[in-house]
C-alpha positions in Angstrom: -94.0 138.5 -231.0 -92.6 135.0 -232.1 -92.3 134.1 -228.7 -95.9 135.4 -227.6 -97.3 133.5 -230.4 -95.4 130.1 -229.5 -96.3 130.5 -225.6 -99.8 130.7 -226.7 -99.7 127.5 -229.2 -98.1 125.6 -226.4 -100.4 126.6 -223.7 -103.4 125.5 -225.9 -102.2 122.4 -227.1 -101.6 121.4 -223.1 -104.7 122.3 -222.6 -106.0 120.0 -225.3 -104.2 117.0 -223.7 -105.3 117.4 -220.6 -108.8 117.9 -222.0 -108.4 114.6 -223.2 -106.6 112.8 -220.7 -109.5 114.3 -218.0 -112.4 112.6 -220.8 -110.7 109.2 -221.0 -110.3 108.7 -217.0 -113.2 106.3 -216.1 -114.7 107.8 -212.7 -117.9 106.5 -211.2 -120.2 108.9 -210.3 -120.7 108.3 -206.0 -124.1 107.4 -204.4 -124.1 111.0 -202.6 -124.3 112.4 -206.3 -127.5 111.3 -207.2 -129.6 113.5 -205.3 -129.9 111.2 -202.4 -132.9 108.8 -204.3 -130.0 106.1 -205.0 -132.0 104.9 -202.0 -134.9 104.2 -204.0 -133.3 100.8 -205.7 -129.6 100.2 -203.4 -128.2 99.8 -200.7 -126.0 102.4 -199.4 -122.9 100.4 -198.6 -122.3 96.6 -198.2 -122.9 95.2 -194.7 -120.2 92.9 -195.3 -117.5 95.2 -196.6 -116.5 93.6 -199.4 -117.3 95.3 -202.3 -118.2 99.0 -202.9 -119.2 101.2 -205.4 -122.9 101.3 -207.0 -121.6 99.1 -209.5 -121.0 96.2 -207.2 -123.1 97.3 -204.6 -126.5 96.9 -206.0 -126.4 93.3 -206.5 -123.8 92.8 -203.9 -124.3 89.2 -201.5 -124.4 91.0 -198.5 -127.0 93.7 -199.3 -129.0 91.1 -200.4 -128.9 88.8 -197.3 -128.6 90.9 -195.2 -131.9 92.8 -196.6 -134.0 89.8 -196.8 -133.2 86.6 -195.6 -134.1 87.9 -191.5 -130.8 86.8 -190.4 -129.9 86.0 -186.7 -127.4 86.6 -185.0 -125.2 83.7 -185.1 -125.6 83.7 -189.0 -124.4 87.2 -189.4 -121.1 86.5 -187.5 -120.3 83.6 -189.6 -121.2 85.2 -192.6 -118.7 88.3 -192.2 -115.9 85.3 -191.0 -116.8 83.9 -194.5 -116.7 87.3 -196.5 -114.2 88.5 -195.2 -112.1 85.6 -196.5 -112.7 87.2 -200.3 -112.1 90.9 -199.6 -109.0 90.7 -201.0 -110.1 89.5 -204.4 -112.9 91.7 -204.6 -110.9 94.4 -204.0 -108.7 93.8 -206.6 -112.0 93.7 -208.8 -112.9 97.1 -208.2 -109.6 98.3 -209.0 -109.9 96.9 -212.9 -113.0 98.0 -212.9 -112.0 101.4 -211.6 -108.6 101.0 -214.4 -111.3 101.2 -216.6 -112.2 97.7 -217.2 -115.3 97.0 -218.9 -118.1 95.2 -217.0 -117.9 92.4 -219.1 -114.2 91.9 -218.7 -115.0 91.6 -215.1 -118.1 90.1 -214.6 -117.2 86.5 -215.1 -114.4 86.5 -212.2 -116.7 88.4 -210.0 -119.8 85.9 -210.4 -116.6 82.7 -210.0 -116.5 84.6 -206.9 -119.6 85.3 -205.4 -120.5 81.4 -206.1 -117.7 80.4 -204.0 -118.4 82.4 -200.8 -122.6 81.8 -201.8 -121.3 78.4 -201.5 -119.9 79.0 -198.2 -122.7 80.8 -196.8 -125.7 78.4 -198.1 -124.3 75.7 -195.4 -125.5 77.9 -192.5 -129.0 78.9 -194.2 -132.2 77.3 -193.8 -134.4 76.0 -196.3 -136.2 78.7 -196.4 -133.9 81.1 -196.9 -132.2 79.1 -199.3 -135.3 79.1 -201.8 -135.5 83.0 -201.3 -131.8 83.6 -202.7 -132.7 81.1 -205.5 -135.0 83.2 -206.8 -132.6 86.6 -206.7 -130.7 84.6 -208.6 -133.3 83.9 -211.2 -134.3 86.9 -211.7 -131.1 88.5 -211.9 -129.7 85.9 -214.5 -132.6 87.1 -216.7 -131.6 91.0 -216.2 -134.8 91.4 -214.0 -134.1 93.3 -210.8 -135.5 91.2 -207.4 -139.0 91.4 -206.4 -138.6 90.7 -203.1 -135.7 93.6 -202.9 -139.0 96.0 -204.0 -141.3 94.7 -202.1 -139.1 95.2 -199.2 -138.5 98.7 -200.5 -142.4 99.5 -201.4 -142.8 98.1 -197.5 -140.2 101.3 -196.2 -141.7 104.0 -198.5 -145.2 102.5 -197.2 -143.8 103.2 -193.6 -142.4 105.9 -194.3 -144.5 108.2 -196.3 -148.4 106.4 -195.9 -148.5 105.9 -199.2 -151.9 104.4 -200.5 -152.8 101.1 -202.0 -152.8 103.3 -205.3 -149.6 104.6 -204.7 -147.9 101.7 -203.9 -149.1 99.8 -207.3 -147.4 102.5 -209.3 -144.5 102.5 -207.1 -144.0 99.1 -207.3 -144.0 99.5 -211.0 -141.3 102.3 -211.2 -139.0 100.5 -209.1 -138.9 97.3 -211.2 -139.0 99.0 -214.7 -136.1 101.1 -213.4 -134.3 98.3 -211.6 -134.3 96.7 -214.8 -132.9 100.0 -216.4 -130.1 100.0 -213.6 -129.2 96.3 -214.2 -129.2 96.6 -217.9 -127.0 100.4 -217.8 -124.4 98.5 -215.5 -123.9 95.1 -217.2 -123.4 96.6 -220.8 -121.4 99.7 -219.6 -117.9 99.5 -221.8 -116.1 101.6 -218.8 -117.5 103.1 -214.7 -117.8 106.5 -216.4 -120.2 105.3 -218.7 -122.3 103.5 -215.8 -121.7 106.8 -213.7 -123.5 108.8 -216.0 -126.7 106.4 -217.2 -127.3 105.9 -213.4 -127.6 109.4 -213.1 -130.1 110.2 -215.6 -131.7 106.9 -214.4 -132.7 107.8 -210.8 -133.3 111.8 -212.1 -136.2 109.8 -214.0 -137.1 107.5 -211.4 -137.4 110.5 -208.1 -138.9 112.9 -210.8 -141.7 110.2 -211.3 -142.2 109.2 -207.8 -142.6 113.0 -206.9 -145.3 112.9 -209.2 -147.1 110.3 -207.1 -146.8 112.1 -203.9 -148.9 114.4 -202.1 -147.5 117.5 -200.6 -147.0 116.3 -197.5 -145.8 113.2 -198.2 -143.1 115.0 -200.9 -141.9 116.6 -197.5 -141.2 113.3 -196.2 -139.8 112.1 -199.4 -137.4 114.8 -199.0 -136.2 114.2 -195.6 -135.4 110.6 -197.1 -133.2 112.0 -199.2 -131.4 114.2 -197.3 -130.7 111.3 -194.6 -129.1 109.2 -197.3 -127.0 112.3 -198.7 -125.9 112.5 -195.3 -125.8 109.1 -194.4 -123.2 109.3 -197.5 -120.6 111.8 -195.8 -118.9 109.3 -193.7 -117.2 111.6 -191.6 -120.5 112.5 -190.0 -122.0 110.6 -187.6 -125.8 110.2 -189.2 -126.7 107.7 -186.2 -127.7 111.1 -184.4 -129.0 113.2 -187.2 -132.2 114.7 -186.2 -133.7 114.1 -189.6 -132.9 110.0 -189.4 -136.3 107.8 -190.7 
């Protein structure tokens, strides 16, 4: 009976530490978790490959070019020759940040970074697009999420799913008082699990509203969207050919 009893205290008390251990280990949640609207305000992986995660994603340098500075050819070659230069210390990045680094411990070398390779990258710009990545900046130093990342995002889901001068107004309004949300969940997170699980309930808010904006045609569209960027998630698939592709 002894023995019984002491098998059972030791069992539960195991299963108390790794209770604990599992609570403590700072996972981000993946873009494929979040019900395929991550879409909504991110890209889905950076152009450039040097950083992943949503984390470092959705205010990545190449997402950003790449999504609005109408690139050509020439520049995008000598842009990845120039990223890929930093991959190295990005990567290590991510680990701490992964270790469970807080954002803030790790903010400060990442922006050291991304001002070296910007630096880099500015000499093959024009003017033009010089002045647009200016003004990310601005807005992103003040915690305000791009507007020219929603308009180009209000321009797809105008494309995409017809939506009328109406809709678009409101939409344009979700997407920058959620941005902001995003911005503000990431850059005070103490650990990736805690960013994990505010960007969760931050796009379940954000697709819940914009379903209520939709007609129901245009939520069956809205759907398909999301399924093509669940999918487009799974990289061992090969979502080029997916029938359901916008």
């Amino acid at each position: 009976m002894l023995r019984y009893l002491r098998w059972i205290i030791i069992s539960i008390v195991g299963l108390l530490v790794i209770t604990a251990c599992s609570q403590q280990e700072p996972i981000e949640e993946p873009l494929t978790d979040l019900n395929g609207s991550s879409f909504l305000l991110m890209a889905d992986e950076d152009p450039l490959g040097v950083e992943e995660g949503p984390a470092f994603v959705m205010d990545a340098i190449g997402p950003m070019y790449f999504g609005v500075l109408d690139l050509t050819d020439e520049q995008i070659a000598q842009i990845r020759e120039i990223a890929a230069k930093y991959r190295d210390e990005f990567r290590a990045l991510m680990r701490e940040w992964k270790d469970g680094k807080s954002w803030k411990e790790i903010r400060k070398k990442r922006r050291e970074l991304h001002e070296k390779m910007r630096r880099e990258i500015e000499q093959i710009l024009t003017d033009e697009q010089k002045a647009i990545l200016e003004e990310i900046r601005t807005q992103l130093a003040n915690g305000e999420y791009p507007d020219i990342i929603i308009e180009k995002r209000v321009a797809f889901l105008t494309e995409q799913l017809h939506l009328s001068e109406e809709q678009q107004e409101a939409i344009r309004g979700l997407l920058k008082e959620y941005g902001n949300k995003l911005l503000a969940a990431r850059n005070n997170s103490r650990h990736p699990g805690q960013f994990g699980m505010a960007m969760m309930r931050i796009f379940k808010e954000l697709d819940a509203k914009i379903i209520e904006l939709l007609t129901p045609d245009q939520l069956v569209l809205y759907n398909q969207l999301k399924e093509w960027h669940r999918f487009k998630g799974r990289r061992h698939y090969d979502y080029q050919n997916w029938p359901g592709r916008p």
